[in-house]
KEVOFI-469777 format. One line per 8 residues: their letters; for each residue x, z, y of C-alpha. Coordinates in steps of 0.05 Angstrom, whole numbers, m for minus. Layout:
<recs>
a) X/Z/Y | ...
</recs>
This chain:
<recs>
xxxxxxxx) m2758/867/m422 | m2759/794/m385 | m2832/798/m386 | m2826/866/m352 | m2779/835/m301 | m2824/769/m288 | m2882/826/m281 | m2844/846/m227
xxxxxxxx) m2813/788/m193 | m2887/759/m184 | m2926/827/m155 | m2857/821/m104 | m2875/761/m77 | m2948/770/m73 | m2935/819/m27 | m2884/786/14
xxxxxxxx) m2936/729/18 | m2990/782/48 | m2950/810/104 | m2932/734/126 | m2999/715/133 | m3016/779/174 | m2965/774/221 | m2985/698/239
xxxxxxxx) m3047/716/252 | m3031/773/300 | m2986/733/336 | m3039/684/349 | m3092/730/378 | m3041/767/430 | m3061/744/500 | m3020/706/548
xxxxxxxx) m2991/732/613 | m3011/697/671 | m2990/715/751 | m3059/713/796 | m3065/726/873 | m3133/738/912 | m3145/694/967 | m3171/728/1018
xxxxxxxx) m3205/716/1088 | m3135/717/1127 | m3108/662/1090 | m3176/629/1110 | m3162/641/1187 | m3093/616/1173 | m3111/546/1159 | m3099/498/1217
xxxxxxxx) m3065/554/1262 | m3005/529/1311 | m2957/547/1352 | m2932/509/1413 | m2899/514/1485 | m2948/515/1555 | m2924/462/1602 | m2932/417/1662
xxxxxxxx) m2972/345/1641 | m2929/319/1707 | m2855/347/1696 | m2812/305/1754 | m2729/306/1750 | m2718/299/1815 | m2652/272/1847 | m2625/258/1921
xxxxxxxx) m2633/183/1939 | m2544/180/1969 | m2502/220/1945 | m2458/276/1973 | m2430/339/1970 | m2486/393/1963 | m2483/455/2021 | m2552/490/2012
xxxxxxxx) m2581/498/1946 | m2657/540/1963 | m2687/546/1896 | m2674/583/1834 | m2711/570/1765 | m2776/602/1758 | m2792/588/1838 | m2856/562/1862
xxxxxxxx) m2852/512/1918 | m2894/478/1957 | m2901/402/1976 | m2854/382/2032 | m2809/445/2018 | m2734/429/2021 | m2706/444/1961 | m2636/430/1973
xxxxxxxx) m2588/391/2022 | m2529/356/2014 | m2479/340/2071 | m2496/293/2119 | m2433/269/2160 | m2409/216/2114 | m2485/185/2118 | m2485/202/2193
xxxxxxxx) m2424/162/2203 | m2456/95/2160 | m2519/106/2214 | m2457/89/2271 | m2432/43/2234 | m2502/5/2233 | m2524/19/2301 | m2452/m20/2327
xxxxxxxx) m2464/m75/2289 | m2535/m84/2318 | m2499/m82/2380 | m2452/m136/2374 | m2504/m175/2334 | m2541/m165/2401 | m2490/m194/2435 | m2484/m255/2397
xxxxxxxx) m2544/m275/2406 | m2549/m259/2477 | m2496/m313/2491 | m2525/m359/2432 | m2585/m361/2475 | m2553/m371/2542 | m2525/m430/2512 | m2571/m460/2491
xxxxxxxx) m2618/m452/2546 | m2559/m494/2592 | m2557/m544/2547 | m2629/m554/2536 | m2627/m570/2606 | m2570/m620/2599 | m2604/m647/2556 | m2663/m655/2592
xxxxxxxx) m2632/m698/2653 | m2590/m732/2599 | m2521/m704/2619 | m2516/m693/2534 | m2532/m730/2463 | m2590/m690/2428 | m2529/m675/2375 | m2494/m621/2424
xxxxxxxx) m2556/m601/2431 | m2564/m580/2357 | m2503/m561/2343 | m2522/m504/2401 | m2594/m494/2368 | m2559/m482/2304 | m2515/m426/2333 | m2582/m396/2363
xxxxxxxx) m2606/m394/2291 | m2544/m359/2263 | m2529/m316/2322 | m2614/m288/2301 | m2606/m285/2235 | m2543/m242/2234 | m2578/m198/2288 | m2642/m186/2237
xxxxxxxx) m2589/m166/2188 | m2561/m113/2222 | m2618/m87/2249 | m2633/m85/2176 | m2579/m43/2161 | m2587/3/2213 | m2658/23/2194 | m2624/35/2121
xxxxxxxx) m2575/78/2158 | m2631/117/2193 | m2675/121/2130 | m2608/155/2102 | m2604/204/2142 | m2677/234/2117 | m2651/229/2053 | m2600/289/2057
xxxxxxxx) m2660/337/2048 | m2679/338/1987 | m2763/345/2003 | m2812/370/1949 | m2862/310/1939 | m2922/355/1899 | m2931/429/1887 | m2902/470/1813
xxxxxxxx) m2840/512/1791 | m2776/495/1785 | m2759/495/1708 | m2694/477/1714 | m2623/473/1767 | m2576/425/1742 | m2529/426/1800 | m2498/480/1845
xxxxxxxx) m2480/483/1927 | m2409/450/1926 | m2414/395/1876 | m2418/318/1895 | m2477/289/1860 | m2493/213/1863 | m2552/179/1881 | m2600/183/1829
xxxxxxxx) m2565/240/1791 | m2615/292/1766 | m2605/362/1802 | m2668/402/1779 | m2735/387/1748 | m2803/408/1782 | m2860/415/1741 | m2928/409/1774
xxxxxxxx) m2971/464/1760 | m3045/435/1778 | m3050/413/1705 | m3026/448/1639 | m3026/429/1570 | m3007/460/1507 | m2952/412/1459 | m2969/426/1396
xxxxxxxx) m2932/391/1325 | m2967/382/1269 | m2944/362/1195 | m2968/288/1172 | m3011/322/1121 | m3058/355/1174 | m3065/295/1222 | m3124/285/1199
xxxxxxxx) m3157/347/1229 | m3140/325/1296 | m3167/269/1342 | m3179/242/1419 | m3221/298/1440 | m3235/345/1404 | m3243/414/1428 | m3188/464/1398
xxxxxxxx) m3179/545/1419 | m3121/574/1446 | m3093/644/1457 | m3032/664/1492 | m2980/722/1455 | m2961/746/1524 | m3031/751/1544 | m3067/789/1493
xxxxxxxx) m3149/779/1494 | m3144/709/1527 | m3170/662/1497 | m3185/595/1523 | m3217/521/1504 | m3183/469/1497 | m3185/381/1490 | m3135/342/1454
xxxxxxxx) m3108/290/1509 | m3058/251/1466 | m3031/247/1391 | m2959/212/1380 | m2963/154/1346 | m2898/166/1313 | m2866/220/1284 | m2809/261/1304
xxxxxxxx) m2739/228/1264 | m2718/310/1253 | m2778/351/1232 | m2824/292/1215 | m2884/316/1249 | m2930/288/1300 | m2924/311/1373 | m2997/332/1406
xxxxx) m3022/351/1477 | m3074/398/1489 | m3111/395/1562 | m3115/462/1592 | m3168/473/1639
</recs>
C-alpha cells in the first residue's frame, strides 16, 4: 500500500513538472506591444515653418517738441499720412506769449546797447584830445561788451521763441500708418512725451522667433518664403536682414527680421 501511494505521489509531480515547463515557454514566445506612427510628407513640410507679425523696419514714436494742452487730434490708428501732414496740434497761446516775452527783451537789450555805444563813442573822443585817462575809457569799452553780449542773448531767445511757435503742429517727417494714439484732444502732454507711433511703410519686414535649437538653419542672407493667412495664394521671397544676438529672457528664443521686398 505505501508503494502504491509513492507510485502515485511521483507520476503527480511529473506532471506538475510538464505543465511548468510549457507555460514558460509560451510566455516567452508572446510578442510585445509596441505604439508606431507613420511619418508622413506633412510633418516633412512642417519642419522649419514660422509664424510672425508684418511690420515697419522704421517704426518712429513721435512726440511734440513743448508741451501743451492738445486741441486737434487728425489721425486715428490705421491712417495713412503723408510727409508734412499735421497730425495733431496743441495750443499755442502759452508758447505765443514766451515769443513776446523774447521779442521785449531783444528790445531793451537793443536799447542797452544803443546807449553803451553812444558812450563810448564820446569818450573815445575824450580820449582822443586827452580830456580822459585811457581807464574811463575801458571801463566804457567794457560796458559796450556787456551791453552786446546780453543783446546776442536775447536775440537768442527770441529765435527759440519763434522756432516754438512751429512746434505746436505736430508735422509728419516721412510717409506710413499710424499704429498707434497714445494721447487724446484735451490732455497736456510734455515735451518729448510720446503721443502716437508712425510706422513708415516704404520698407517691410517679417519678425520672426525662433527656438535656440533651430538657429542654426538661419543666417545673414539667406533667402526664406513667406505667405500671408489673410492673403491666400501670395506668396513672396524673402532675405534675412538681422538675427538677435541674444535671446528673449521670457520665451528664450532668438528674435529675426525678414526683408520684404
Amino acid at each position: 500500500m505505501k508503494k502504491l501511494i509513492a507510485i502515485l505521489l511521483s507520476i503527480l509531480l511529473m506532471v506538475s513538472l510538464v505543465s511548468g515547463c510549457g507555460k514558460s515557454s509560451e510566455d516567452g514566445q508572446r510578442p510585445q506591444l509596441v505604439r508606431t506612427q507613420q511619418v508622413g510628407q506633412q510633418a516633412l513640410n512642417a519642419e522649419g515653418t514660422y509664424t510672425g507679425t508684418v511690420r515697419g523696419r522704421y517704426e518712429t514714436n513721435v512726440s511734440f517738441q513743448v508741451g501743451g494742452r492738445i486741441i486737434n487730434r487728425n489721425v486715428q490708428v490705421g491712417d495713412h499720412v503723408n510727409s508734412g501732414d499735421i497730425l495733431m496740434s496743441i495750443d499755442p497761446r502759452d508758447v505765443v506769449q514766451q515769443s513776446n516775452q523774447g521779442d521785449a527783451q531783444v528790445a531793451a537789450a537793443k536799447a542797452q546797447l544803443d546807449l553803451a555805444q553812444s558812450n563810448l563813442s564820446r569818450y573815445q573822443q575824450l580820449y582822443a584830445q586827452e580830456a580822459v585817462p585811457a581807464m574811463v575809457l575801458d571801463q566804457y569799452q567794457t560796458a559796450y561788451d556787456s551791453a552786446l553780449a546780453q543783446y546776442n542773448q536775447a536775440v537768442a531767445g527770441a529765435a527759440t521763441g519763434h522756432n516754438a511757435l512751429g512746434y505746436t503742429a505736430l508735422v509728419s517727417s516721412a510717409s506710413g500708418v499710424i499704429s498707434s494714439v497714445l494721447a487724446e484732444a484735451g490732455q497736456v502732454v510734455g515735451a518729448g512725451q510720446t503721443v502716437l507711433t508712425l510706422v513708415q511703410t516704404n520698407e517691410l519686414e517679417v519678425e520672426i522667433n525662433i527656438p535656440e535649437n533651430h538657429l542654426k538653419d538661419v543666417e545673414l542672407g539667406k533667402n526664406v518664403q513667406i505667405s500671408f493667412w489673410a492673403l491666400k495664394g501670395v506668396n513672396v521671397n524673402g532675405t534675412v536682414r538681422e538675427i538677435s544676438p541674444m535671446a528673449d529672457s521670457v520665451s528664450r528664443t532668438f528674435k529675426v527680421r525678414i526683408s520684404v521686398p
